[in-house]
N, C-alpha and C positions, 0 to 999 in steps of 0.2 A: 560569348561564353565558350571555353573550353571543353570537350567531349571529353564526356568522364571517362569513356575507352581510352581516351587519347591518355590520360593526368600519369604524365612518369612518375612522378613519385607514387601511384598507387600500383600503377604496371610496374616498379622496382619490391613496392612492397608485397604482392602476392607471389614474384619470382624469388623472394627471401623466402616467405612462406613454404612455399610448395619445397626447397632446398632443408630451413631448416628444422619442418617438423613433419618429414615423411618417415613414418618409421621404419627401423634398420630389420631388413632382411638377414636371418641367420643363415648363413655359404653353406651350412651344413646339409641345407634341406635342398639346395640346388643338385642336390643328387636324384633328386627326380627326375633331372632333365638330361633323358639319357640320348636323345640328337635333336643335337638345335642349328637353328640355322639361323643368321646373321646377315640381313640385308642391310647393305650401305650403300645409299644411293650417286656417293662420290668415293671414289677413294679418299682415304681420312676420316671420314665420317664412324665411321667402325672404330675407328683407335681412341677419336674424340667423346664420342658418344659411350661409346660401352667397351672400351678397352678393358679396361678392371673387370668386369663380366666375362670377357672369354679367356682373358689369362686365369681365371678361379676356375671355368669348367674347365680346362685343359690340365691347370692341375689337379682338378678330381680323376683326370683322366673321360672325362664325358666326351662325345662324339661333338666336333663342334667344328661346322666349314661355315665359309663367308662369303658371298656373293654381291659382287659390284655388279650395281646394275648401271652406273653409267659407265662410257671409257675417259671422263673428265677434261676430255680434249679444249674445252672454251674458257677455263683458267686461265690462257696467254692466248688470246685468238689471234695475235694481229704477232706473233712472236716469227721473228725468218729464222733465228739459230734452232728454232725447235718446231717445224711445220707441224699440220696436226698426226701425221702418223707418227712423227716423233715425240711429240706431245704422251699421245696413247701410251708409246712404248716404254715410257720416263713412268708417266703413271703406274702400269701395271708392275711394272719393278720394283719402284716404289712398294706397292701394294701387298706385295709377296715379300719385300723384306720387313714392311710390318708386321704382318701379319704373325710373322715366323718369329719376332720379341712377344709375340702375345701366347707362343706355342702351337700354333696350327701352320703344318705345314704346306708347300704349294699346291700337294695333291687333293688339299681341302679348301682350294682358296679359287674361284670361279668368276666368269665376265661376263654377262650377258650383254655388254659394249652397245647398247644402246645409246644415242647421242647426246651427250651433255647438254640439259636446257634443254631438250626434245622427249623428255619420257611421257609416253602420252598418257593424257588423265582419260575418266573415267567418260567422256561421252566421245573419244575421238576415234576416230575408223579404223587407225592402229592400236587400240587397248585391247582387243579382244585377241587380236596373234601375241600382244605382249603380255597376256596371261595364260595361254595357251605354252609359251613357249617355260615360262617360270614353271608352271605345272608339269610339263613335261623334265623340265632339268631337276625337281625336287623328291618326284614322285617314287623315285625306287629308293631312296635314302630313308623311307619310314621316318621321316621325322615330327616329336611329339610339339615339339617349342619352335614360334618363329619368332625373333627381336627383329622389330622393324622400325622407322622413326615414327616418332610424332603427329599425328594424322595432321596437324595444324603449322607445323614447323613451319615458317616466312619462307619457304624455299619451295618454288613449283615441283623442283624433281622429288623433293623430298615428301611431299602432298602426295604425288603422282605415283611413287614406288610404293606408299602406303595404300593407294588403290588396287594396284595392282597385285599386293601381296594379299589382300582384304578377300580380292573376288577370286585368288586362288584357291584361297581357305576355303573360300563359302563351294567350293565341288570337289572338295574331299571327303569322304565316308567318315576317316578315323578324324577325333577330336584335336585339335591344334592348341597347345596355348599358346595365347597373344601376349606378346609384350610391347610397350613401345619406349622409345628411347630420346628424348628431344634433345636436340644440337642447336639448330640458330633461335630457339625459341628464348634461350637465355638473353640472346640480343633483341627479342622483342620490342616493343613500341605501341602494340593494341592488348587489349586484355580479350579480346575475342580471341587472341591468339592463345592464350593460355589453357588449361583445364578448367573445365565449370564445375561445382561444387556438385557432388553425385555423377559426374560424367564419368569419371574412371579413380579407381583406387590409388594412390601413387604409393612409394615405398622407396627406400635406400638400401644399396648396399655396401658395407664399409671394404675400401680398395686399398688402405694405407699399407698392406704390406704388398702391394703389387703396384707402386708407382712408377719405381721404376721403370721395371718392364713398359708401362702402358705411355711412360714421355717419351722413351727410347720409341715406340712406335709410333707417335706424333711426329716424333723427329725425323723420323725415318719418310717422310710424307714433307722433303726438303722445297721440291717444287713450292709448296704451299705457304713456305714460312721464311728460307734462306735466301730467296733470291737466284735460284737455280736458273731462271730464266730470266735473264736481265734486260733483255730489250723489246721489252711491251711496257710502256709506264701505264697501260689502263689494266694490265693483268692483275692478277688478285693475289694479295696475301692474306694471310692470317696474321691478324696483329698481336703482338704478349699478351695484350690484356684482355682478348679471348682464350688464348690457350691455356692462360690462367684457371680459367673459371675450369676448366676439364682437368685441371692439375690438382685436385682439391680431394679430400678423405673418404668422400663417398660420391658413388652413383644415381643419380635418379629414374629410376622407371615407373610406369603406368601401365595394369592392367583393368579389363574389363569391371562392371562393378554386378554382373550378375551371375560371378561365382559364388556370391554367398545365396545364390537360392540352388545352387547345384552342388550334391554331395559327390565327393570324391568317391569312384568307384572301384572294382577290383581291377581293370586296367591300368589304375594309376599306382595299387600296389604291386600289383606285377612288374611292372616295370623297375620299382623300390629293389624287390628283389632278386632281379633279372639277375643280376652282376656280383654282389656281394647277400651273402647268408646274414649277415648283422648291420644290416644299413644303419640305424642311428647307433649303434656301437653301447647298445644295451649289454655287454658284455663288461668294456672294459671302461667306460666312461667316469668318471669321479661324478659327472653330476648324475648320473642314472645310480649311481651307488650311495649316495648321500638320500635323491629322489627316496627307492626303495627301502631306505631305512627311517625313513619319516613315515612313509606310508604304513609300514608295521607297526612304527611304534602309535599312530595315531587309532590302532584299533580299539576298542572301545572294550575289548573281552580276547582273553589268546583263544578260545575256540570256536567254530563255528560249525555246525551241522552239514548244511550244504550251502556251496556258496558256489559262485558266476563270476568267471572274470570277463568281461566284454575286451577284446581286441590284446588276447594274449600273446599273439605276438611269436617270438622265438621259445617260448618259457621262461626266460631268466625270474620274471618278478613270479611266476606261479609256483617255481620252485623252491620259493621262499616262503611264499602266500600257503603253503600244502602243508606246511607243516604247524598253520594254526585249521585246518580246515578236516573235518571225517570224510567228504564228498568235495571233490571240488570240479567245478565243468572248468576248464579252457575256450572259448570259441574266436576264431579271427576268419576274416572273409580270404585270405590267403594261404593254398595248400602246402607252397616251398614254408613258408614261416613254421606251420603248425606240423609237418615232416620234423624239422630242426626240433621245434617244443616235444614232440614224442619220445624221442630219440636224448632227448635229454632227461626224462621223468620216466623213463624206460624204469618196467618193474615198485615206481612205486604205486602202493593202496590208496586208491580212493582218487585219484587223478582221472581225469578222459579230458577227451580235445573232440569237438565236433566245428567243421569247415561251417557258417553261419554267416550272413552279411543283414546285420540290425541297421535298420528296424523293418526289414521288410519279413524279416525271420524271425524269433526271439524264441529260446530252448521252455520246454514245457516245464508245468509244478511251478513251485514257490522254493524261495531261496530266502537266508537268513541273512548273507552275507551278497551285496553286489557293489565291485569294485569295475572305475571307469577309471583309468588312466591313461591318460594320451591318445582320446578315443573321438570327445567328443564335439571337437574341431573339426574335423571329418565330414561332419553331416553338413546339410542346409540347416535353417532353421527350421523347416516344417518338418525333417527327419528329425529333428534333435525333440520336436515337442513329442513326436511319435515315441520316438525311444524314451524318453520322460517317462510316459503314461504305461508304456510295458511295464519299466523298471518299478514305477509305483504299484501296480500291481500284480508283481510278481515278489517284491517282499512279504514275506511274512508280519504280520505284526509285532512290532518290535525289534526287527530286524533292523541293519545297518546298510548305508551305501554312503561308499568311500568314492570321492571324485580326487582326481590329481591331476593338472595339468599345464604344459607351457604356458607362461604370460605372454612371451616376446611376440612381437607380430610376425605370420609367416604368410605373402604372399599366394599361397598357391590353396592354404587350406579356406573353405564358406566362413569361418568363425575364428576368434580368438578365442585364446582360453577363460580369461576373465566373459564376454558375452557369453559361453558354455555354463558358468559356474553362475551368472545372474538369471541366465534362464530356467534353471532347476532353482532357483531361491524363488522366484514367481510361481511355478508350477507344483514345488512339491506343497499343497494342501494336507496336513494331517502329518507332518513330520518335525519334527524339533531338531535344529542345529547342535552337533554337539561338539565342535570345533570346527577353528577355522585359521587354519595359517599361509602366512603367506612370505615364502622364502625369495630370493634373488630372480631366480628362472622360473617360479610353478608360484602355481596355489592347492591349496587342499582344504577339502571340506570332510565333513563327515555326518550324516543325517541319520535320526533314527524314526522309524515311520511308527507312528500313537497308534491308537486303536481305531482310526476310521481318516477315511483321505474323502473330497471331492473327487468328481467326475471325471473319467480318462477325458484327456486332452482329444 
């Protein structure tokens, strides 16, 4: 009997899977990732693997270098027109003229020329200098994000770099996110090679207006596919109907899957803010303007006594919200935003902004009105039931709480917005729904709490 690991038709059908129902990352929130770093354990691997990922940070302008970690020299080993320092040399040319279709230039593009087929894994007597030395070359670049491969990828170097970059991570103070990126795992054969079900989150991101660029940089990585070096018949190409499968509309990556018990902190919107005053473009956005005008009109009364806005942000939507409100708080765990929000509401009655990070904080008194907008993705899940139980008792009787928030899936935040908006439909006890809609990008709710709740969460 066949080994059900083995059965191709099952190992084709989870590689369809994992492909066609990873949901699509929105580019817009890759503006978080303000330096990333880019480990390819061959050259081409970068271009293969996550080309459409550095050509989209680069056009956000995000800080983004690339680091070969092998010098790919055993591609034509037995090749006399190209010995291996000329091997090396072909490569990293190669390497730098990719990179630079992907928009990162040479002085962002690095070798740690460890030997091809030799990157030592995790119990050999040189892993310990060959993380030493990663750590040493990343360390003064502050950087938040590393894309690395596939812990499982059928390729020892490509195992091996993911070791290496693992036990970097694990002696660094500041927090890393992890991404991973699989290349030969598409040509798999074992399903132990794949993703296990709860092992990591996967997601897509849509590349189709960066093809270009990202084939022109395959391309450019000629050693590997044109036959640059013709006289090794056991050297290695890249056959079309690999390069295929990387030539296609979207990307697949894998992160960790126990960001959903870790809420996003004020270092990660600091960072949001570091660089631009209006990061998701609450200003001038058509859907932030459509957003904000559902959200008004789903009030349930044009006035309110005192109300709360959780994760007010720049002000755009409280200065809309102020003028159904006698008292209105503002609070966001971010100082640059809530500067911008003052400075905008400057001189009007009844407005205040107090710096707050909910739910370890929540502003005193009762409120009539509490609105959550694009807030409650943010948290874990044990933060989101906390914040629940403040917010229920912190309405008034009779009061309203307005939720509004993205559906699309976003990689980086513990929650969706749909899990946010079922987890207050569990939680709120003693509240009547009194609409619910649900538009293209968000949903909205809107609750009104009776005259008695159960027991804080």
């Amino acid at each position: 009997m066949d080994h059900p690991n083995l059965n191709p038709e099952e190992v084709q059908a989870r590689k369809d899977q994992l492909y066609q129902q990873a949901p699509l990352h929105p580019a817009s929130d890759l503006l978080a990732w303000s330096s990333t770093v880019i480990f390819s354990p061959h050259p081409d691997d970068e271009s293969l693997g996550c080309g459409g990922l550095i050509r989209t940070l680069c056009d956000m302008d995000r800080m983004v270098r690339v680091v070969f970690v092998t010098d790919g020299a055993m591609s034509h080993p037995n090749s006399r027109k190209f010995p291996r320092e000329a091997r090396v040399d072909l490569r990293r040319a190669e390497a730098i003229t990719a990179c630079a279709h992907l928009g990162v230039p040479s002085d962002r593009v690095y070798f740690m020329s460890l030997r091809d087929g030799e990157v030592p894994s995790e119990w050999a007597t040189d892993f310990p200098p060959a993380v030493f030395n990663l750590i040493q070359l990343v360390q003064g670049w502050e950087p938040d994000t590393f894309v690395v491969p596939w812990r499982r990828d059928p390729h020892e170097d490509h195992r091996a770099t993911w070791e290496i970059c693992r036990a970097a991570v694990n002696q660094f103070e500041q927090t890393i996110r992890w991404v991973e990126y699989p290349v030969w795992m598409w040509e798999a054969k074992n399903l132990v090679e794949l993703p296990r079900s709860e092992e990591v989150i996967h997601w897509s991101l849509d590349i189709s207006d960066k093809l270009v660029s990202k084939e022109r940089a395959i391309r450019a990585h000629a050693s590997q596919w044109d036959g640059v070096i013709d006289d090794d018949p056991t050297g290695f190409q890249l056959p079309e109907s690999m390069i295929a499968k990387f030539i296609r509309s979207r990307e697949i990556y894998f992160v960790p899957p126990d960001k959903r018990y870790r809420s996003l902190g004020s270092d990660y919107f600091d960072d949001v803010y570091r660089d631009r005053a209006d990061p998701w473009n609450f200003e001038t956005s058509d859907y932030e303007k459509a957003k904000y005008a559902a959200t008004l009109e789903a009030l349930p009364k044009r006035m309110f006594s005192r109300a709360l806005e959780i994760g007010c942000s720049i002000g755009v939507l409280t200065n809309m919200l102020a003028e159904h409100c006698t008292h209105l708080l503002g609070v966001d765990p971010v100082a640059k935003a809530l500067d911008v929000a003052r400075s905008r509401l400057q001189g009007k009655d009844g407005v205040t902004f107090r710096q707050i990070s909910i739910p370890d904080s929540f502003p005193e008194g009762k409120f009539d009105l509490i609105l959550i907008s694009e807030v409650g993705y943010y948290w874990s899940r044990g933060d989101l039931e906390k914040a629940i139980g403040h917010c229920r008792d912190a309405l008034e009787v009779g009061g309203i709480l307005l939720l509004v928030h993205y559906t699309p899936y976003v990689p980086d935040y513990p929650l969706t917005g749909d899990e946010v908006h079922d987890l207050f439909s569990q939680r709120l006890s003693g509240f009547d729904r009194l609409s619910q809609h649900r538009a293209d990008r968000y949903r909205l709710d809107v609750w009104r709490k009776e005259g008695g709740h159960g027991p804080s969460v």
